[in-house]
N, C-alpha and C positions, 0 to 999 in steps of 0.2 A: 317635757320629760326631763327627768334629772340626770345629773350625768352619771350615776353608777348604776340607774334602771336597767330593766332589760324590759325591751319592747317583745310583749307576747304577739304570735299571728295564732289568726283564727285555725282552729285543726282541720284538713283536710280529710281525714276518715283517722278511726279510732285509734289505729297504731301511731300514726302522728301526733296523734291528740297528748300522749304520754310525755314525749319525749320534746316536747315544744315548749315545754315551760323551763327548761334548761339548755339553755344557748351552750353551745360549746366551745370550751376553752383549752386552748391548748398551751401547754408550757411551751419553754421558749425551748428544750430540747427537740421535742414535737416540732416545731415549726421549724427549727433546723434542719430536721430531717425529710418532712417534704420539702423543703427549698433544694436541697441534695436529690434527694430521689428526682424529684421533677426537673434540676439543672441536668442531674446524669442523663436521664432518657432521652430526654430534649438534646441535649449534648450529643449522645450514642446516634439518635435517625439525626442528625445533623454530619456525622462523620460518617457516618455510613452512608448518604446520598452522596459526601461530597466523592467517596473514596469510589462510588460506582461511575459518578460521573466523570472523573478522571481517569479512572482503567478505561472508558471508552472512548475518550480521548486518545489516549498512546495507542490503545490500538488500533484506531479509524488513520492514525499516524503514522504506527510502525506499519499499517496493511501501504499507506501509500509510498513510504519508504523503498518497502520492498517493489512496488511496481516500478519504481522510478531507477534505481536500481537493475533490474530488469532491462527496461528498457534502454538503459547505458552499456550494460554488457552488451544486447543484440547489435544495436549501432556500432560499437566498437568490432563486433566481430564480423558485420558485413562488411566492415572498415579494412581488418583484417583480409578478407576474401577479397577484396577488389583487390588491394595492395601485390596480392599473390597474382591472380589473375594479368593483372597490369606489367609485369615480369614475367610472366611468362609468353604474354603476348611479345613482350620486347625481345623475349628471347627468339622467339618463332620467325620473325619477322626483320633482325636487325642480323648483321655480322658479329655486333659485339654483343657477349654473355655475361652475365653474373657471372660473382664467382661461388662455387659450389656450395661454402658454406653458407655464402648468404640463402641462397636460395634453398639448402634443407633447411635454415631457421625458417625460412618464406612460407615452404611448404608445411612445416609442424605449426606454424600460428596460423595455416590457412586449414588444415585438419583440425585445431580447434577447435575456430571458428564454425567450422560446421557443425561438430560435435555439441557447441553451445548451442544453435539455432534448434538443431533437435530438439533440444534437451529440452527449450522454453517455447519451442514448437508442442510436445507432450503436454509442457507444464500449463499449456493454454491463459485459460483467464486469470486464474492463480496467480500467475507470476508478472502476468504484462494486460494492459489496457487492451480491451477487445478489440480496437483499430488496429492496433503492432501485432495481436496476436495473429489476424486475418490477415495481415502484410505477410507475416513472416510464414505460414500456409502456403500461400501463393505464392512465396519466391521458391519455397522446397518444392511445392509441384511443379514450376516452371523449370529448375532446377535440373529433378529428376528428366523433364523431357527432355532441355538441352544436353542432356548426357549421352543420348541417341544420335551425336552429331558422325560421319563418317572419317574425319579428319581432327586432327590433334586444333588447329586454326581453327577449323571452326566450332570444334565442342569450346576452346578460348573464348571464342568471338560469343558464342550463344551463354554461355554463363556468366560473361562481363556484365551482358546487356543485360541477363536476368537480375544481378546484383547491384547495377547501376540502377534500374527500374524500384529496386528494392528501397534504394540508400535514397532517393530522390523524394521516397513519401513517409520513411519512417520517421522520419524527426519532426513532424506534423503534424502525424499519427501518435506519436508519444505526447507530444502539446496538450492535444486534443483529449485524449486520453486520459491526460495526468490530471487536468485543468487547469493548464498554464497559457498564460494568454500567448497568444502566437508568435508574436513578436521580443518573446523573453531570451533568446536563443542569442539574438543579433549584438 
């Protein structure tokens, strides 16, 4: 074949038949412009997969953020509530006292602190890893029984130990939870 021929194929049915003896050519404007159109669309689902897989990124990111988060504040403020509990026992039990003001700061970070655990007691799985959230459950219910105590010492005595019981498994419960290996802590 020579090189300015054009190679005929055989016609598939009759409307092809017409249109097969003219190859199609396009000028170099035309061929421009699909190479643009087809870089664009190609371009367009290529930014657009990448930008949905990124939004789901940051958020599978910010979601573990906030739990981690979460679980800093609870620890802190069962931290909080020992710290109170822990002074008050001293006081109950010793000759020597705090002094007043220490122990209304003592007492408003240990009202907090409760206020916190509620709050992400409520917020349940939302806000904290379902390990800390069932911790922190259980310590409000243990809590509220220890509240039943007849004596100032021992309603003390019975909410240290709830909060001690508390603080002993929550930072394990958070590991676990977060999915951080256990020993990240140490």
């Amino acid at each position: 074949m020579a090189e300015g021929d054009v190679q005929k194929l055989p016609p598939s049915d009759s409307t092809s038949a017409q249109y097969s003896a003219h190859p199609v050519v396009m000028t170099w404007w035309q061929q421009l412009l699909v190479t643009l159109v087809g870089s664009g669309v190609g371009g367009a689902i290529a930014a657009w997969l990448t930008m949905r897989l990124s939004l789901h990124r940051f958020y599978r990111e910010r979601w573990w953020q906030r739990r981690f988060d979460g679980c800093a504040i609870v620890i802190e403020a069962l931290h909080d509530r020992k710290r109170l509990l822990d002074m008050q026992l001293y006081d109950e039990e010793s000759d020597d006292k705090y002094a007043d003001y220490f122990m209304d700061a003592a007492k408003d970070r240990g009202r907090e602190a409760m206020v916190k655990l509620r709050r992400y007691a409520d917020l349940d799985v939302l806000a904290l890893p379902a390990e800390v959230s069932e911790i922190i459950q259980n310590f409000l219910n243990a809590s509220d029984e220890a509240s039943e105590q007849d004596t100032l010492l021992e309603y003390i005595t019975a909410q240290l130990a709830c909060t001690n019981q508390a603080l002993s498994v929550a930072s394990p419960a958070a590991l676990k939870g977060l999915g951080l290996p256990s020993g990240s802590m140490k």
